[in-house]
DODO-969505 format. One record per atom (N, C-alpha, C): atom name; x, y, z; residue in one letter; chain; residue number from 1. Coordinates in pm, 1 decimal. Example, Ala and Ser with C-alpha at 12.3 -4.5 7.8 and 13.67 -1.06 7.14 Angstrom:
DODO-969505
 atom       px       py       pz rest kette  nr
    N   1319.0   -569.0    780.0    A     A   1
   CA   1230.0   -450.0    780.0    A     A   1
    C   1320.0   -330.0    780.0    A     A   1
    N   1285.0   -225.0    708.0    S     A   2
   CA   1367.0   -106.0    714.0    S     A   2
    C   1290.0      3.0    787.0    S     A   2
END
This chain:
DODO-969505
 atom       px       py       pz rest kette  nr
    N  11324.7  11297.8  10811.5    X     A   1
   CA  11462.3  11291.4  10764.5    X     A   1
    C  11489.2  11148.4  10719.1    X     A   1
    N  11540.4  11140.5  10585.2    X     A   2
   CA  11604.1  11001.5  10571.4    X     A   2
    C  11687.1  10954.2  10628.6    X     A   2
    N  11763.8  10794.0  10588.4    X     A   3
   CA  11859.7  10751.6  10674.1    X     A   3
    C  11968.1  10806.6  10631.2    X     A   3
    N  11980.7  10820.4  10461.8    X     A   4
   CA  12087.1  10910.2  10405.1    X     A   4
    C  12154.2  11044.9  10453.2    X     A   4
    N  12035.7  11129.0  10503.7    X     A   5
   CA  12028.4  11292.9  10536.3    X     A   5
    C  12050.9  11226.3  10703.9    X     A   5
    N  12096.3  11174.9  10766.0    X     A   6
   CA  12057.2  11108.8  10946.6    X     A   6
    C  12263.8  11084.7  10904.3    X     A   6
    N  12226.7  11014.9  10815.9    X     A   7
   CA  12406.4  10947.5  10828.3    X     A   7
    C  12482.4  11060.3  10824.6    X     A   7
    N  12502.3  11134.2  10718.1    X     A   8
   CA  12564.9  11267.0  10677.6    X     A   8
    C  12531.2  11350.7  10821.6    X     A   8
    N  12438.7  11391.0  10858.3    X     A   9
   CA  12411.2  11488.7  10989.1    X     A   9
    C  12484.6  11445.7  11098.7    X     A   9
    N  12509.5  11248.5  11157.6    X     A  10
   CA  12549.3  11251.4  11255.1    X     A  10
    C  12748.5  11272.6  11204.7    X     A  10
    N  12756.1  11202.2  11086.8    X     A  11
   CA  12870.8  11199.9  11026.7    X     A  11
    C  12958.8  11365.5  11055.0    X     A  11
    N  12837.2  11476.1  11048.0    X     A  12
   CA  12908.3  11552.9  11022.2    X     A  12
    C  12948.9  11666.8  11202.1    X     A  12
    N  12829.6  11580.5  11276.0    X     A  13
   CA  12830.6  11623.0  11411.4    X     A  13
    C  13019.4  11584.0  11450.4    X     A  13
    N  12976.0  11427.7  11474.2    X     A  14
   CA  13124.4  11354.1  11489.2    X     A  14
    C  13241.2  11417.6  11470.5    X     A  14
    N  13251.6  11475.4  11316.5    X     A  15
   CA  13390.1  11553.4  11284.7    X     A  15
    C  13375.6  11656.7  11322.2    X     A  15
    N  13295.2  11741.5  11316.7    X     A  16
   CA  13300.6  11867.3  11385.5    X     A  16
    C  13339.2  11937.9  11526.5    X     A  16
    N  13249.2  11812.1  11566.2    X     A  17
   CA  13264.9  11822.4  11751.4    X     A  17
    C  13434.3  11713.6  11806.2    X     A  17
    N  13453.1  11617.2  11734.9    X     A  18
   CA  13519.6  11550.5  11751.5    X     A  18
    C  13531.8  11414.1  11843.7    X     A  18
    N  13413.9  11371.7  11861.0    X     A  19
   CA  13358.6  11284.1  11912.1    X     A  19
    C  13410.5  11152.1  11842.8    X     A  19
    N  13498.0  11083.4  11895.6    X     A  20
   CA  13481.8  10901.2  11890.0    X     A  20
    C  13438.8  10808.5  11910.2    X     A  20
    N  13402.7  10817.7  11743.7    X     A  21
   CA  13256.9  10707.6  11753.5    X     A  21
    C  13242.0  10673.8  11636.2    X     A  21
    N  13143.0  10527.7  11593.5    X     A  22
   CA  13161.3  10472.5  11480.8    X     A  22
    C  13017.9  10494.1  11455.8    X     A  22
    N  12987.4  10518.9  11307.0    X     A  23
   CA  12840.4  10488.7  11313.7    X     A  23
    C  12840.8  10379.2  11237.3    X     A  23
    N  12676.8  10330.9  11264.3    X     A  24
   CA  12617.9  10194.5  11204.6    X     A  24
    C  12523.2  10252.2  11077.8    X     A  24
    N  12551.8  10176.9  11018.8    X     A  25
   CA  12395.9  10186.1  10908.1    X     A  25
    C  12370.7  10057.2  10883.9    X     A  25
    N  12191.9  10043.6  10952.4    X     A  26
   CA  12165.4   9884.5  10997.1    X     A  26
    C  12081.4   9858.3  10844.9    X     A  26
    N  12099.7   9729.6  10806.7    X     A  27
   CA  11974.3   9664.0  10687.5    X     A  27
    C  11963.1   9743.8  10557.8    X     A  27
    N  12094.6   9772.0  10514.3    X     A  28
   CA  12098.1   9790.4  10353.1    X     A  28
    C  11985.4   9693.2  10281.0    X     A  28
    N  11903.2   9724.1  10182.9    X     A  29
   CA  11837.4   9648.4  10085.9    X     A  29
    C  11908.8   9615.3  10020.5    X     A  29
    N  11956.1   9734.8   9926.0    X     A  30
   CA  11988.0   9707.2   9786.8    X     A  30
    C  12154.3   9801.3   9761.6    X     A  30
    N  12179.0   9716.0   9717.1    X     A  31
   CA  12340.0   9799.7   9688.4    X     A  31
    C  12399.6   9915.1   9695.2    X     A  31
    N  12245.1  10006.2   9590.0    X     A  32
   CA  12278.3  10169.2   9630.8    X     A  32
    C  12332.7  10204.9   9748.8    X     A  32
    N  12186.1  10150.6   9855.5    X     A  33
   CA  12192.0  10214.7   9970.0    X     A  33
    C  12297.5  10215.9  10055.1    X     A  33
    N  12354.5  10072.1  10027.5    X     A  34
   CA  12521.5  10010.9  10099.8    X     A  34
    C  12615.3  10128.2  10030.1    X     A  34
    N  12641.6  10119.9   9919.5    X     A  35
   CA  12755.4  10228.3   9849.9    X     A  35
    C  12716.3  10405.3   9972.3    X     A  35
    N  12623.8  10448.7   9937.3    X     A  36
   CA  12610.0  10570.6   9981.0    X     A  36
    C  12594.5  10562.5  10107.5    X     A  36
    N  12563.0  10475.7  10193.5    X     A  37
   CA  12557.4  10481.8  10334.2    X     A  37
    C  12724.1  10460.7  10348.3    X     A  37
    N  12860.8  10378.9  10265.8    X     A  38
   CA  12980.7  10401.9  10308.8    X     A  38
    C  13001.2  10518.7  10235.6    X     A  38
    N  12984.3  10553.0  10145.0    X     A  39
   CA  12984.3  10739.2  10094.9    X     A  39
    C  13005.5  10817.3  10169.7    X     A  39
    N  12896.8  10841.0  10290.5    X     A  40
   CA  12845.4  10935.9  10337.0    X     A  40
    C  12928.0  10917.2  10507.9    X     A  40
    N  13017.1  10825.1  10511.6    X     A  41
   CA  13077.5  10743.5  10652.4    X     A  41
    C  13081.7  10690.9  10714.0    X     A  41
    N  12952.9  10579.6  10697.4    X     A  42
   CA  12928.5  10457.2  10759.0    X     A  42
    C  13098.7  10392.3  10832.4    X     A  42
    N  13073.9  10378.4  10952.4    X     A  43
   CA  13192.6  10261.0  10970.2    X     A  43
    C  13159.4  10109.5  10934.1    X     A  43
    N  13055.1  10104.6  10967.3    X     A  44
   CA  12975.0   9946.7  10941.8    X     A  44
    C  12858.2   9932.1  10911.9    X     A  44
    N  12823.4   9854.2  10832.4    X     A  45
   CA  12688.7   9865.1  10729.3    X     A  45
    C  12632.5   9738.4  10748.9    X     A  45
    N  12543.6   9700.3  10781.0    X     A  46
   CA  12458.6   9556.8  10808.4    X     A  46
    C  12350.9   9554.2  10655.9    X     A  46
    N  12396.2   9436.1  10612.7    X     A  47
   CA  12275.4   9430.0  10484.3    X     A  47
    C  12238.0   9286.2  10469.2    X     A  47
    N  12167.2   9257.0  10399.7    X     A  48
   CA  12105.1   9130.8  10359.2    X     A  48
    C  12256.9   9020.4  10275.7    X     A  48
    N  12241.7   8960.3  10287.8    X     A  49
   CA  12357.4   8852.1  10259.7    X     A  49
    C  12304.1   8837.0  10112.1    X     A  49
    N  12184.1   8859.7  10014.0    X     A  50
   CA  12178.8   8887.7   9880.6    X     A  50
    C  12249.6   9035.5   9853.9    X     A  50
    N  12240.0   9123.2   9909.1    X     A  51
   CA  12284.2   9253.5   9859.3    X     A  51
    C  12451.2   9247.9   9887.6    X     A  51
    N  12490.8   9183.7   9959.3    X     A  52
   CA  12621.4   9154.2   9990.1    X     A  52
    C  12711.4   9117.2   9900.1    X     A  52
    N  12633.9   9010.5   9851.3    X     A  53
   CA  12687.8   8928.4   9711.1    X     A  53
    C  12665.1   8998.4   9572.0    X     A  53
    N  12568.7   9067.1   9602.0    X     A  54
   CA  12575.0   9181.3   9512.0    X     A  54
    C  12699.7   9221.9   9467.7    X     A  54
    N  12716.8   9282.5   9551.3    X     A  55
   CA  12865.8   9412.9   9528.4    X     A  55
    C  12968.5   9304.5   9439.7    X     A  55
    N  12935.6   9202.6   9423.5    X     A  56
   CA  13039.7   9144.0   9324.3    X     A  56
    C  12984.8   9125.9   9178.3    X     A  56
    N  12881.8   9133.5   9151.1    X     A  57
   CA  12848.7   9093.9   9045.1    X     A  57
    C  12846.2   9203.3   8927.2    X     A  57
    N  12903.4   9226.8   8855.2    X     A  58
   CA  12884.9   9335.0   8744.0    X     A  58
    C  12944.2   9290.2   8598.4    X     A  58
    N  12857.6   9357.7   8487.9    X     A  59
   CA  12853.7   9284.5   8375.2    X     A  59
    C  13024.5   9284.8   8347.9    X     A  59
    N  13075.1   9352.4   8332.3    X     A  60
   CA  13211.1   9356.6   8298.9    X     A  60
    C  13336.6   9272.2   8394.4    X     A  60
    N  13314.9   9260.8   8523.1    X     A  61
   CA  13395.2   9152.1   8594.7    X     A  61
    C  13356.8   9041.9   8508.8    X     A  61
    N  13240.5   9005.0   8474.6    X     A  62
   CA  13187.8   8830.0   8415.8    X     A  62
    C  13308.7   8837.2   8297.3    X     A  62
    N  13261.7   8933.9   8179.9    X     A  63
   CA  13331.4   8959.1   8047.5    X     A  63
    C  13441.0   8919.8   8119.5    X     A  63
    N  13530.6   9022.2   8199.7    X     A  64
   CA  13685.9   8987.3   8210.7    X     A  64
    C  13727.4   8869.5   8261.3    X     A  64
    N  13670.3   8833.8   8332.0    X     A  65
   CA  13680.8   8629.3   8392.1    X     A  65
    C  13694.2   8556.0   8314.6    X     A  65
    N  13583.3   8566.7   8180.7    X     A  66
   CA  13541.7   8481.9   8116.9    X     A  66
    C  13667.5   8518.6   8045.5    X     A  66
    N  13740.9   8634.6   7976.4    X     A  67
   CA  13825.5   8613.3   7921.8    X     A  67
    C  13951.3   8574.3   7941.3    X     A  67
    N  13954.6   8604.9   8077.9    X     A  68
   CA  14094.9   8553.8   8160.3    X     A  68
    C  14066.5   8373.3   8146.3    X     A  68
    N  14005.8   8355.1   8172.0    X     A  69
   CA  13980.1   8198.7   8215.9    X     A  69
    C  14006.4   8144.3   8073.8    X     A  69
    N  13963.7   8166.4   7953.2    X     A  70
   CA  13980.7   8150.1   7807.4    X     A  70
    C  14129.5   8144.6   7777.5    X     A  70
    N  14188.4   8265.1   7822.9    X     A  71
   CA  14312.6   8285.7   7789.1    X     A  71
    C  14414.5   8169.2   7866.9    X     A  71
    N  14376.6   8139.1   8003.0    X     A  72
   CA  14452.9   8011.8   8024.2    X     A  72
    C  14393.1   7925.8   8032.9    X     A  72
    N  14333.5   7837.5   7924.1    X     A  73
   CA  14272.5   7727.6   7868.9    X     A  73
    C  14442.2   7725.0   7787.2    X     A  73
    N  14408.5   7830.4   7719.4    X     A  74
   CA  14488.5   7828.2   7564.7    X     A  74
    C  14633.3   7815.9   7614.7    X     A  74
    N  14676.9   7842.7   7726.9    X     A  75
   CA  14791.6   7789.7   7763.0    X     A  75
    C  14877.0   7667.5   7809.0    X     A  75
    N  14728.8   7573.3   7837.8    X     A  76
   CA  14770.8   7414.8   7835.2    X     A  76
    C  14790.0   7412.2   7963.4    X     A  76
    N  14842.4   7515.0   8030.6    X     A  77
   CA  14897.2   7443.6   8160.3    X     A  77
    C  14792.7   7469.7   8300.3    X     A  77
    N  14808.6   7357.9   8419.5    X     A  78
   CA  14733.8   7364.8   8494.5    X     A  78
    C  14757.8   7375.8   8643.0    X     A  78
    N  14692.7   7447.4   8735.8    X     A  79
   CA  14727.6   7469.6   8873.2    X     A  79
    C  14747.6   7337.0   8966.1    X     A  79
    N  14840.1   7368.4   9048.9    X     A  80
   CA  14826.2   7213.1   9157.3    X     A  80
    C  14928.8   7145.1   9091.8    X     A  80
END
């Protein structure tokens, strides 16, 4: 059994039976696995501090920064 098919099974014991309790999903690699391990009901997800920083990076946040940040250039004025 995977950890995927393990999360969902205990996930689905928990609600069924009604048991209070959190599960863990320990040492995400890679981003997927973080997204679908909270998918599937992770309460808390342990991953690598690169995959962490992950979850921020995507081509289109950069684009929109970069254009936000452009747009108040052009306004002259400054924080502080």
């Amino acid at each position: 059994m995977g950890g995927t098919q393990l999360i969902q099974g205990i996930r689905w014991i928990y609600n069924n039976y009604g048991f209070e309790t959190e599960i863990l999903a320990a040492s995400a690699r890679q981003v997927a696995q973080l997204l679908k391990a909270d998918c599937l009901g992770s309460n808390v997800i342990t991953a690598l501090p690169k995959v962490f920083w992950q979850l921020f990076e995507h081509l289109m946040t950069g684009k929109g920064l970069a254009a936000f940040l452009a747009d108040w250039v052009k306004t002259g004025q400054e924080l502080g």
